[in-house]
C-alpha positions as CSV (number, residue, x, y, z in Angstrom):
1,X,6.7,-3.0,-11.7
2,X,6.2,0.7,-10.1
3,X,9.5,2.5,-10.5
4,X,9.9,4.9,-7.4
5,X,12.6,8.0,-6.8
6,X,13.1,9.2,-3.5
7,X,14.3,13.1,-4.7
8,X,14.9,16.5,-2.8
9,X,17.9,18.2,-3.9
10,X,18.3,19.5,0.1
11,X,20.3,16.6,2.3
12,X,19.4,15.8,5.7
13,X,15.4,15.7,5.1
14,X,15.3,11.6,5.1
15,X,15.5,10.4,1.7
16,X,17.8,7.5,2.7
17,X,15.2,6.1,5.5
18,X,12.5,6.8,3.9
19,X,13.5,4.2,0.9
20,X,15.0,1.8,3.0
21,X,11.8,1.8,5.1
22,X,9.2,1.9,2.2
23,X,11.1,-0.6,1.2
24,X,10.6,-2.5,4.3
25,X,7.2,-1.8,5.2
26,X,6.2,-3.4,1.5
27,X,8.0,-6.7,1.4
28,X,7.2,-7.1,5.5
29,X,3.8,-5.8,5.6
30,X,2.3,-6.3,2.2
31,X,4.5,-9.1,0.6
32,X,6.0,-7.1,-2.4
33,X,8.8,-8.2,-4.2
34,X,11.2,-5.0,-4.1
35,X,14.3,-3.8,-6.1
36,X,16.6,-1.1,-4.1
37,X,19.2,1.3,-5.9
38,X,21.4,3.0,-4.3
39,X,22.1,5.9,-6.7
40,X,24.0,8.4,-4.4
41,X,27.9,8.3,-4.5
42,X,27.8,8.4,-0.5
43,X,26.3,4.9,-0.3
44,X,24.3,5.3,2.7
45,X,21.3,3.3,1.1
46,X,24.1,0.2,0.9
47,X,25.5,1.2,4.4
48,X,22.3,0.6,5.8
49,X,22.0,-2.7,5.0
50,X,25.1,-3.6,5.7
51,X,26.1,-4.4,2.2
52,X,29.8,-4.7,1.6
53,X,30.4,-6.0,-2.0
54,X,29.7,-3.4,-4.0
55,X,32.2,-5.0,-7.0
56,X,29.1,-5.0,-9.4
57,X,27.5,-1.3,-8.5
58,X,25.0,1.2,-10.1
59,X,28.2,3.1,-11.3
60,X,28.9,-0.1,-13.6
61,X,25.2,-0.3,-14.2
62,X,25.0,3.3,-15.6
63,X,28.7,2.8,-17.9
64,X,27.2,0.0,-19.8
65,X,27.3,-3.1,-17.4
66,X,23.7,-3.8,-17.1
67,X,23.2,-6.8,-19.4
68,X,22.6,-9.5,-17.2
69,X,20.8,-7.7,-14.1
70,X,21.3,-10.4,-11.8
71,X,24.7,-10.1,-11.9
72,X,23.5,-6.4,-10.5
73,X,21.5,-7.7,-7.2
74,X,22.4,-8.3,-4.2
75,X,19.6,-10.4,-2.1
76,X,19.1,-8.6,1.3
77,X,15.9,-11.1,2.2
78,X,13.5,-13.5,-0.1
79,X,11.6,-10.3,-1.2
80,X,14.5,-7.4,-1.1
81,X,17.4,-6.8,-3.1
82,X,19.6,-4.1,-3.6
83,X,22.0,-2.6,-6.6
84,X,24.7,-1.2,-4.3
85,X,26.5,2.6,-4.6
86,X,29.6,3.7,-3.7
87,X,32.1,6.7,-4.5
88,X,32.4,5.4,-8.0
89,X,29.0,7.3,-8.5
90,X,30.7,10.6,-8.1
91,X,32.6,10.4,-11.7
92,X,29.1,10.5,-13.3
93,X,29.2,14.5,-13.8
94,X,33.3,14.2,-14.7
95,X,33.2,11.0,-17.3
96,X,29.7,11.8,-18.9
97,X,30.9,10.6,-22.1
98,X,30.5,6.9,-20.9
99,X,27.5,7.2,-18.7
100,X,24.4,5.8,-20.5
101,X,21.3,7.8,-19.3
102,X,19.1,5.0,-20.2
103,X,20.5,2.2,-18.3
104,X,18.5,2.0,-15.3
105,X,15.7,2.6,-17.6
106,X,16.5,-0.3,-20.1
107,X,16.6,-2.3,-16.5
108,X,13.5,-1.1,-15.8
109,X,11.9,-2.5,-18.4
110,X,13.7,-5.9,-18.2
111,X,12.7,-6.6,-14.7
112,X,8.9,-5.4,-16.0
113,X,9.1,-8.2,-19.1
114,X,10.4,-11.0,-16.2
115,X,8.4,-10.1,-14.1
116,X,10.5,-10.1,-11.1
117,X,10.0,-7.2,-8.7
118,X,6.7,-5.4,-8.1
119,X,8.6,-2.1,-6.8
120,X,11.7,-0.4,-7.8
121,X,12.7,2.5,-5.5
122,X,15.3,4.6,-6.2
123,X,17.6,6.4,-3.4
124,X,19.0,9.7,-5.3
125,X,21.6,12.2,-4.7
126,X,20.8,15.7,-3.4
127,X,22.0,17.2,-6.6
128,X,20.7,17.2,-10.4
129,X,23.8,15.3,-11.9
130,X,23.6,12.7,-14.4
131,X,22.8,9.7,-11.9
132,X,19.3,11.9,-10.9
133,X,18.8,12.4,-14.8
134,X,19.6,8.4,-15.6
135,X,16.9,7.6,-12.2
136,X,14.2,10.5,-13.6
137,X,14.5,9.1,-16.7
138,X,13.4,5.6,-15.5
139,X,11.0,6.8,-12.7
140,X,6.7,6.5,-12.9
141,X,6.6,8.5,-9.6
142,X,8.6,10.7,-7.5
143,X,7.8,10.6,-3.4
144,X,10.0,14.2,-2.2
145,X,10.7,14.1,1.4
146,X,11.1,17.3,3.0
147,X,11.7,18.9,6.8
148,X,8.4,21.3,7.2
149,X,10.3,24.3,7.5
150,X,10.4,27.7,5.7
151,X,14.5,26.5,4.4
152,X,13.0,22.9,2.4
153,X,9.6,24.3,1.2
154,X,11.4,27.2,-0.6
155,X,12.8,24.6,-3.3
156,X,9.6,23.0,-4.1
157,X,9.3,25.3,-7.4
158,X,12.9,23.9,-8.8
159,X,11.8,20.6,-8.2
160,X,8.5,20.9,-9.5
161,X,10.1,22.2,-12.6
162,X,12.7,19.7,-13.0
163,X,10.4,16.9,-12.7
164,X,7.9,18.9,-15.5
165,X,11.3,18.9,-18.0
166,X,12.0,15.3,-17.6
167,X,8.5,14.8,-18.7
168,X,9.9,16.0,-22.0
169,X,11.8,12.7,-22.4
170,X,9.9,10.1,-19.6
171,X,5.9,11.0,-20.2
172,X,4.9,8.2,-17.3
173,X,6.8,10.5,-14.5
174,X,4.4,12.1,-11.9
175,X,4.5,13.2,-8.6
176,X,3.2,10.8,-6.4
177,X,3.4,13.3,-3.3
178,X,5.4,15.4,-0.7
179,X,6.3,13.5,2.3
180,X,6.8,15.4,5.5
181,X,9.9,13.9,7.9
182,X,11.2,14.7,11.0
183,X,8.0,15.7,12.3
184,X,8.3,17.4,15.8
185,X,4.1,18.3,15.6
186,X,4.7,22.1,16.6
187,X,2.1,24.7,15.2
188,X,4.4,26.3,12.3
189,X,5.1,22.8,10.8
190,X,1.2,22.0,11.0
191,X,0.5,25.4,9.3
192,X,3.5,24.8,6.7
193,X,1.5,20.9,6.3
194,X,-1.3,22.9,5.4
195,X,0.1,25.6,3.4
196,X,1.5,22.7,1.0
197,X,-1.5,21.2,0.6
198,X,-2.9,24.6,-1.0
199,X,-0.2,26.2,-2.7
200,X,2.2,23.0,-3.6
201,X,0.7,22.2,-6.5
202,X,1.6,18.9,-6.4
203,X,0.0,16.0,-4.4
204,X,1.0,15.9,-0.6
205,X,1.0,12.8,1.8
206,X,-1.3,13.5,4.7
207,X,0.7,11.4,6.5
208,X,3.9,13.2,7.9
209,X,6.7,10.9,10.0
210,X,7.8,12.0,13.1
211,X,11.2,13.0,14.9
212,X,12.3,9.2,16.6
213,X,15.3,8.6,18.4
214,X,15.3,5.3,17.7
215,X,16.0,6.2,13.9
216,X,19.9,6.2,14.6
217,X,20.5,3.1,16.9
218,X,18.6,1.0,13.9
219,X,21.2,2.7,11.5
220,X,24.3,2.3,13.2
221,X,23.2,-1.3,13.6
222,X,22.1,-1.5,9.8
223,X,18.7,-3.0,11.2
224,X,15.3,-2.5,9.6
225,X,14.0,0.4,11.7
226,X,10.6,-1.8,11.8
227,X,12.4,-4.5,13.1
228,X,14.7,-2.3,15.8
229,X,12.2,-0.4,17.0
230,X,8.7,-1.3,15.5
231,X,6.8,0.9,17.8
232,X,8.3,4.3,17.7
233,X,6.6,7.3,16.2
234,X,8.3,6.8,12.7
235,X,8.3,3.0,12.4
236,X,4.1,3.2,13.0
237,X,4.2,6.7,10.7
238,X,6.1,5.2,7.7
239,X,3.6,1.8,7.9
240,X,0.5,4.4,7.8
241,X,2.3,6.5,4.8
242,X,3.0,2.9,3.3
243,X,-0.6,2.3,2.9
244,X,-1.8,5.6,2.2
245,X,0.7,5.3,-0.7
246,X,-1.1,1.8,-2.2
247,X,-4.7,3.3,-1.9
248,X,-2.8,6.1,-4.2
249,X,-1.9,3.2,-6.4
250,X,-5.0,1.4,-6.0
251,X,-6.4,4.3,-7.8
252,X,-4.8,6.0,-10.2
253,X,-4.5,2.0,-11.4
């Protein structure tokens, strides 16, 4: 199993769709099995699926709950499920005495032994709290969604950094690229594209998703963007980055 973290510490840049989407394009398109955590106290991840029953959450998962993961899951189709989120999430950074950092890790390597998912992807908080740390600590690769403007590039370096520490406790973590959302095509975001590529110093996705207005409607009706819309500019962008993401896979092996 490939354990995935969606991660920019700026909101607003598309981390939310762009897990709930991935997630979507591999169980739809490619027939993977897929695991979903929400691990932001807002819950929009859970939201977006409509999910509702949230008793048995990653907040329980993280305090010590996570013996018998199934218990975890919530079954959004025959090849998605989803560990739910909600506010709980928040006391992370206030109760840190009973938050185990290795819990979704310890799940991690469960679900690898039983073999049940091929891809975990994680949906994280814009903030470096203990739920990021628990999620880093678990992670192979990190995908960082950002808006190609001078505001989102500027915090490549402190993410480039933090994933470089975690590396000092979870060796497998890498960068598997820099995904560029909300994508409006203008000259200044093609030469910031470009400017990444060069100066980054991690891998970028050639593949950037564009500005659709559909994007909304398919949230506020907790549908599958694919599904509500499959041929708008960021349904047919995400199913390109999808498999531009598995030839990545393909070969690093």
């Amino acid at each position: 199993m490939r354990t995935i973290a969606i991660l920019n510490l700026k909101g607003g840049v598309g981390k939310t769709l762009t897990a709930a989407t991935m997630a979507r394009c591999l169980t739809d398109d490619h027939h993977k099995h897929v695991l979903l955590i929400d691990d932001d106290p807002q819950g929009n991840l859970s939201d977006c699926f409509g999910v509702t029953d949230r008793s048995n959450s990653t907040w329980e998962l993280l305090t010590g709950g996570g013996d018998y993961w199934p218990d975890f899951v919530t079954d959004l189709s025959p090849l998605l499920s989803i560990i739910p989120a909600d506010m709980s999430l928040a006391y992370a950074d206030i109760r840190r005495e009973v938050v185990d950092l290795r819990a979704i890790d310890d799940l991690r390597q469960t679900l690898d032994e039983d073999e049940a998912y091929d891809f975990c992807i994680i949906d994280l908080p814009p903030s470096l709290g203990l739920a990021t740390q628990a999620a880093l600590f678990a992670a192979d690769e990190v995908i960082i969604p950002i808006r190609l403007d001078t505001f989102s590039t500027s915090g490549m370096a402190q993410l480039a950094w933090q994933v470089n520490e975690m590396r000092k406790l979870n060796p497998r973590i890498r960068v598997a690229g820099i995904l560029g959302t909300q994508f409006l095509g203008t000259d200044e975001e093609k030469d910031i594209h470009r400017w990444l590529h060069i100066n980054a110093g991690m891998p970028v996705f050639r593949q950037t998703i564009r500005m659709s207005k559909p994007v909304l409607g398919s949230v506020n009706r907790h549908v599958s963007l694919l599904a509500h819309s499959p041929r708008c500019g960021a349904a047919i962008d995400y199913r390109r980055f999808v498999k531009e993401y598995l030839r990545g896979v393909k070969k690093r092996g």
